[in-house]
N, C-alpha and C positions, 0 to 999 in steps of 0.2 A: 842307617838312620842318624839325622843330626839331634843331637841330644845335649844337653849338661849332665856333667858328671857324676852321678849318684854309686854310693859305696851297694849294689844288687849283690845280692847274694853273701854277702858276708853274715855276722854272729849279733842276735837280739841284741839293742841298746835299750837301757835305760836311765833318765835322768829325775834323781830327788829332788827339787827345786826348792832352795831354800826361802822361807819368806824374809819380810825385813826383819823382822826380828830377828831372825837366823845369821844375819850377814855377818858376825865376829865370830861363829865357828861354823861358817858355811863350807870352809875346803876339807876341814878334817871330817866337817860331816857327810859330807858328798863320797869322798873317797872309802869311809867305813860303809854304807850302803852301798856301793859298787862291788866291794867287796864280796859282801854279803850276800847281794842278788846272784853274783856268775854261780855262788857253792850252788846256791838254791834251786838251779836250773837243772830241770832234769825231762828225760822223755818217757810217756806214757805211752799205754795202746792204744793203735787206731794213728799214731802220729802227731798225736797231742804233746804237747813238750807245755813245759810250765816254766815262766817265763820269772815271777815271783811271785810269792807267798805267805803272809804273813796268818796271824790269828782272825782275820776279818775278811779278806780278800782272797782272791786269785785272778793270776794274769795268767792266760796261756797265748800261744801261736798256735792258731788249727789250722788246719792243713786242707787242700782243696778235696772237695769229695765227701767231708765229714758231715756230718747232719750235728747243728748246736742244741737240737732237743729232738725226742721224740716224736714221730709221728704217728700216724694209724697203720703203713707199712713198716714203720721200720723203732723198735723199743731200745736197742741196746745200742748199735754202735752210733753212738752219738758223744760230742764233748762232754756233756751233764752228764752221764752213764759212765763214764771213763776217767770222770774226776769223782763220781761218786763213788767209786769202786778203791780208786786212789785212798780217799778220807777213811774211808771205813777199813782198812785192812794197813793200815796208821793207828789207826784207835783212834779215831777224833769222832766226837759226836756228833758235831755241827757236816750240814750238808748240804753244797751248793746250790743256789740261787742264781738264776739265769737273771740280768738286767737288760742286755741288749742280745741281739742275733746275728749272725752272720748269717750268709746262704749257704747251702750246701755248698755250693763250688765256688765259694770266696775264700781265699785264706785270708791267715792275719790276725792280728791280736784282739784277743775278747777280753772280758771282763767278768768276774763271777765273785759273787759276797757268798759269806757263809750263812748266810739266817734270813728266814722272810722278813724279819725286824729290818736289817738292813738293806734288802732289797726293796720296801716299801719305803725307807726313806728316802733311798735312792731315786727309784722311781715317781717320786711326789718333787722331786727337786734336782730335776735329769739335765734342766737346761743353766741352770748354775753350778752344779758340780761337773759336770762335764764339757771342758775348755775346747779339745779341739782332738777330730774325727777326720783323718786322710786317708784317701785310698790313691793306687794307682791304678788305671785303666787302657790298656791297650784299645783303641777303637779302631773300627775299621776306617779309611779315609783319610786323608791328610787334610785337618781343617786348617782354612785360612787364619783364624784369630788367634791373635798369643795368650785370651784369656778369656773368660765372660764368666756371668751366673743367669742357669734358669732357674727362674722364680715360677711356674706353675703348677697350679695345683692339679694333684693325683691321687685319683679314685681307681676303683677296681669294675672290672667289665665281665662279662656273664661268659667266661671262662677263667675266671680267677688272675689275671693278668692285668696289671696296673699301668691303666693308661694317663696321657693329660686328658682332663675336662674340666669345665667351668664347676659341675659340681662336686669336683674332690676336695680336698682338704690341700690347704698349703705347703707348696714344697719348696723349698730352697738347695738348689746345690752349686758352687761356688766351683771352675775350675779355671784349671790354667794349662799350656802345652810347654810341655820340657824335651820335647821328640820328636819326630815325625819325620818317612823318607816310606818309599817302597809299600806304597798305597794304605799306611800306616801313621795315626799320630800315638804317641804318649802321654797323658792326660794326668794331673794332678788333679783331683779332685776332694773338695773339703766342706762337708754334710752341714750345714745349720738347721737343719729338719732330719727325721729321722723315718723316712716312711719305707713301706717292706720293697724292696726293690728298685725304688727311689733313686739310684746312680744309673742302673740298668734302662729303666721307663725315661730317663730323661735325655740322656744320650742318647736313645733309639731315636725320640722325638726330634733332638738337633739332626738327625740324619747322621751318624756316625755310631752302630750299635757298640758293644761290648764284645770285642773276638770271640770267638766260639759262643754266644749267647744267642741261640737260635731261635727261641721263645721270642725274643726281642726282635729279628729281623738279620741277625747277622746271617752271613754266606761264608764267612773261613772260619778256620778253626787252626790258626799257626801255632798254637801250643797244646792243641789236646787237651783243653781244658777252659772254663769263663775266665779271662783274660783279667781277671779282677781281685786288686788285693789291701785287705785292712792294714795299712801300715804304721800308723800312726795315734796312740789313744792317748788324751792328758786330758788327767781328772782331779780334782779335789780328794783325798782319800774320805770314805763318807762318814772315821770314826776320827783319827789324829787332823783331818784336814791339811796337811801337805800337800802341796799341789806335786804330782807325781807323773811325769812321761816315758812312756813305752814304747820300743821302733823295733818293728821286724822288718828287714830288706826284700826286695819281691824276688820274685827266681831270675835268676840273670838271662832267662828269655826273654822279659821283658823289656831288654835292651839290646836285643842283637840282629833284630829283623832289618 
């Protein structure tokens, strides 16, 4: 596959982003939160690793497979269950709040506040506090285009599965191609909408699904797994207001086909 060069598979990055105010001790401040964040990284059950931590937040990398909340089959192994178990056997009283989801078989970095206080402010002010949402997508196909965004809206169809139609709700997702050989592209892709499935339902619709995303129309499965990974999250912190970025690298299959 012809590609540009991306560090796969190496160790979570994060970046503190100083504002302007910040800029006369923005190096010493940068380098003591770097610091800070590697001690703080640690892994949990189920695969969950916690990326950073502070008194308000949590960053984790979950891992493909994992469920970000319970369902009617399945209560415990999920990220929320596995970070709650984390807190509580800590001694901390406060107990994670889900703001956004992952799928089950997406990896990639999430997000979780400690209080419904801050998860409802989050949630009332999701599209200013939260800068920018990448993933990477294996699709099936080698598209022609170096870039595009589809802009169509996506509703859900009488088997729970989210398709385009005139009467969904608007969707935006933004990508670009960094790959592509061996009936395969690479896909950057970066959310301005946040709807359930939303990267999956739109690349089916270009004709290019998500590898192994069968529900969607793919036919291979070259990793054993949805082809699909959160790599990218920078946000506003929703209590000091820092703007703050998080990078987990996708598994180095993603670039070897």
């Amino acid at each position: 596959m012809k590609q540009n060069k991306k560090p796969y598979g190496s160790s979570a990055r994060m970046k503190n982003i100083p504002q302007k105010s910040d800029q006369a001790d923005a190096g010493l401040d940068n380098q003591f939160t770097q610091r800070k964040t590697k001690s703080t990284v640690r892994k949990l059950i189920y695969g969950l690793t916690i990326l950073y931590e502070d008194r308000d937040i949590i960053v984790v990398n979950k891992p493909a497979g994992l469920l970000s909340i319970a369902t009617a089959a399945e209560k415990q192994k999920t990220a929320y269950w596995g970070l709650s178990e984390y807190l509580r056997k800590k001694g901390e009283k406060r107990r994670p709040a889900v703001v956004h989801r992952l799928d089950r078989d997406t990896s990639g970095v999430m997000l979780f506040v400690k209080s419904e206080q801050l998860k409802r402010m989050m949630m009332n002010d999701w599209n200013n506090l939260v800068i920018e949402r990448k993933y990477l997508a294996l699709v099936e196909g080698e598209i022609p285009e170096r870039e595009g965004t589809v802009n169509q809206p996506l509703g859900e169809d009488n088997r729970g599965k989210m398709i385009v139609t005139e009467k969904g709700v608007p969707s935006v997702t933004h990508w670009k191609c960094i790959g592509k050989g061996k009936g395969f592209s690479l896909l950057e892709a970066e959310l301005e909408t946040g709807r359930r499935n939303q990267i999956r339902a739109h690349f089916a619709w270009l004709g290019f699904p998500v590898a192994g995303d069968e529900k969607y129309g793919a036919r291979k499965n070259p990793l054993n797994r949805l082809a699909l990974h959160a790599e990218t999250l920078k946000f506003y912190h929703p209590v000091t207001k820092r703007l703050m970025e998080f990078s987990v690298p996708a598994d180095k299959r993603f670039s070897v086909l």
